[in-house]
C-alpha positions in Angstrom: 0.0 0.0 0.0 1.3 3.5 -0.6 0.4 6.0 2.1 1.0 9.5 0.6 3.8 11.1 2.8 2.1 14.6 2.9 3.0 17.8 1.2 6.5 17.6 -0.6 9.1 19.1 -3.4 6.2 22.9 -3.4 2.8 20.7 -3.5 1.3 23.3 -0.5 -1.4 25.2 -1.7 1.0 28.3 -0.8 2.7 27.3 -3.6 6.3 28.8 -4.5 8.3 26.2 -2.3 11.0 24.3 -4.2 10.1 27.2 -7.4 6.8 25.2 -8.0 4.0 27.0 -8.4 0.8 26.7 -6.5 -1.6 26.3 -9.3 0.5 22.7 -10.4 -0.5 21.6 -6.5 -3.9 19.8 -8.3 -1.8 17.9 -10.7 0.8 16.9 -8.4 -1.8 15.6 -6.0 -3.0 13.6 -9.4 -0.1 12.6 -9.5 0.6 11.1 -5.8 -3.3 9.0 -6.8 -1.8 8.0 -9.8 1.1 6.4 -8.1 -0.9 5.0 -5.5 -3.2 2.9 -7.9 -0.4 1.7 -9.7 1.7 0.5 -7.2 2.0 -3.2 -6.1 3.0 -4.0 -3.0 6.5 -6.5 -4.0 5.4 -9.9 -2.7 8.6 -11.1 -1.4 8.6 -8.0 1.3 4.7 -8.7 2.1 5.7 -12.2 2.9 9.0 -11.3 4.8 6.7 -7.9 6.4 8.8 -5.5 5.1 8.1 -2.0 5.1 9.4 1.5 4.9 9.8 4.7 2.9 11.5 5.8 -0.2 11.8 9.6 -1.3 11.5 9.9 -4.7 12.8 12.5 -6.9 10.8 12.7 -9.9 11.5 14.9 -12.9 8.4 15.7 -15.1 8.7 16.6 -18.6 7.1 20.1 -20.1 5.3 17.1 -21.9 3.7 15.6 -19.0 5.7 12.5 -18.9 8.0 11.2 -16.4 11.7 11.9 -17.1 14.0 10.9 -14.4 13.3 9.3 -11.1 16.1 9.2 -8.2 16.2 7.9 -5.2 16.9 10.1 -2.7 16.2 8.2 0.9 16.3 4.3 0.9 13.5 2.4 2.8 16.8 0.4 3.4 14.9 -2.6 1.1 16.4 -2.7 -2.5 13.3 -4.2 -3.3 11.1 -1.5 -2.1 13.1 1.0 -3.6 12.9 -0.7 -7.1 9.7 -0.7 -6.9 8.7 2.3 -6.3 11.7 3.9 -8.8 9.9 1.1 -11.6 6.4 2.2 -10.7 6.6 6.1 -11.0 8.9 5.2 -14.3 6.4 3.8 -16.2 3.7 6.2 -15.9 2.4 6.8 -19.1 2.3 10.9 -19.7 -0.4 12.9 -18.7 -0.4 16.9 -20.0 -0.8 19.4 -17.6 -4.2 20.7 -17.2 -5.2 23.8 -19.6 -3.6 27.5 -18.1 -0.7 26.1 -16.4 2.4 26.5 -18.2 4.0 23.3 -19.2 7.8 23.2 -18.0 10.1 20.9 -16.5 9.4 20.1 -12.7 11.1 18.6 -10.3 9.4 17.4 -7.2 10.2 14.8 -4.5 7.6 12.1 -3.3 7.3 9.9 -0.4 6.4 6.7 -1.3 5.3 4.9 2.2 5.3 1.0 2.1 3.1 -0.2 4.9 1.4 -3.6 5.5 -1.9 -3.6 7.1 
């Protein structure tokens, strides 16, 4: 399961943290969903009850799509880490909504592995 970690990388409705602007704070947040519904849970940590978070550096493309994704903070589980870096990777594109100017962003993202 991904828990989304809270605001990160400018998402706050203030806007202007990290140089992102607030009116990209809906499609960020589209984002974070996005990456929630696509994310599986790796099997071999459900069954060993491994958990923990990765911070994700994402870059997004002036196109919409995903550029590069770093890791920036293990969950100290290679396989966690893959998945998440594999997940947000393979996003397909989706524009930025009408009256906010495409242009590359780059925003970090908690991606919370927990087992309930």
């Amino acid at each position: 399961m991904l828990v989304p970690g809270g605001r990160s990388g400018g998402e706050g409705a203030g806007g202007g943290e990290a140089g992102i602007p607030a009116e990209f704070g809906p499609y960020l947040a589209a984002l974070r969903q996005r990456i929630q519904e696509a994310l599986d849970y790796p099997v071999a940590a459900r069954r060993r009850g491994v958990g923990g978070t990765v911070q994700l550096e994402v870059e997004l493309l002036p196109t919409g799509k995903v550029g590069s994704v770093v890791v920036r903070s293990s969950s100290s589980h290679a396989i966690l880490d893959q998945t998440a870096r594999d997940t947000v990777s393979q996003l397909r594109p989706v524009p930025f909504p009408p009256g906010v100017p495409p242009r590359p962003l780059k925003v970090r993202l908690p991606i919370v592995f927990e087992l309930k």
